[in-house]
C-alpha positions, 0 to 999 in steps of 0.5 A, spaced: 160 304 107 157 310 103 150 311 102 148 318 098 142 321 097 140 328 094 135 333 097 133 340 093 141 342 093 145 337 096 147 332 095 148 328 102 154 322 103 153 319 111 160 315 112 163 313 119 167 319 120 163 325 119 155 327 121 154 328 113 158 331 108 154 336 104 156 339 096 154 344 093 156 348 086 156 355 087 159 360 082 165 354 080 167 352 086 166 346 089 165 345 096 164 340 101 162 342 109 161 337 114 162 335 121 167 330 125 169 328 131 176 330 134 179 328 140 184 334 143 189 333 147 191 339 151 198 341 154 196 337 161 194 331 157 187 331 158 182 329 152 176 332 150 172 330 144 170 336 139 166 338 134 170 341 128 166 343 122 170 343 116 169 348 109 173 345 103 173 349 097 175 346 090 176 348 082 171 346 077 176 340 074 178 338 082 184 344 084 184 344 091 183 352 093 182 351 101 180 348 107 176 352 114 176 349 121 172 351 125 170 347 133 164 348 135 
């Protein structure tokens, strides 16, 4: 389940699996940042949950550009 609203310049999704997601438009790139919650696992098998913000970045007619992760 989705619910969107806009601020002054973003718009804004809620869903189950990140914090929000925020686009924006800037100089015709397409980009869509938000935050989610990982479970890693290290070499010795011990689980922890991070936080990965994610930065996607795409062309005006959807051409996929890049994708940064980042654990915060």
């Amino acid at each position: 389940m989705f619910s969107v609203y806009k601020n002054a310049h973003n718009i804004i999704i809620g869903n189950a699996n990140a914090r929000e997601v925020t686009y924006e438009m800037k100089n015709n790139i397409f980009m869509k940042e938000y935050i989610e919650d990982r479970i890693i696992k290290n070499q010795e098998g011990a689980k922890s949950l991070q936080k990965i913000q994610i930065k996607e970045s795409y062309t005006a007619d959807g051409q996929y550009i890049k994708k940064e992760e980042k654990v915060l």
